[in-house]
C-alpha positions, 0 to 999 in steps of 0.5 A: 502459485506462491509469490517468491519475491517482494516484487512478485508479491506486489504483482499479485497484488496489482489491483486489489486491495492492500494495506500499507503502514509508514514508519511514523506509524500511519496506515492506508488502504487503496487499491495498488495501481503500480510500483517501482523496484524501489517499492515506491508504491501508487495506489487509488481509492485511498483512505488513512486510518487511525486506530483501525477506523478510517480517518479520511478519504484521500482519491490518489496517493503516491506514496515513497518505498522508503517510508514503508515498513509493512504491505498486506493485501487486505 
């Protein structure tokens, strides 16, 4: 079944891996935990990447839907 809706998307998303980029451009990838209706987003096993490559390891990140510009499962 094709997710129709952003927060049916993000349901079939709920623990695997996704990539989210903010718009000051920083990108992170971990597995989504939970979210909002405002696609504020919580996600484990966090790494920020630079450049494609992994810049460093966070643990546990909350991150706000208003800082989100893309989410892409991995």
């Amino acid at each position: 079944m094709e997710a129709a809706r952003p927060l049916d998307m993000l349901n079939a998303a709920r623990n695997k891996k996704i990539i989210i980029e903010q718009k000051n451009g920083r990108q992170y990838t971990g597995i989504l935990k939970a979210f909002d209706i405002h696609i504020n987003i919580v996600i484990t096993d966090v790494e920020e990447l630079e450049n494609g490559e992994i810049k460093r390891k966070l643990g546990n990140a909350f991150i706000r839907g208003d800082t989100i510009t893309i989410i892409s499962p991995e």
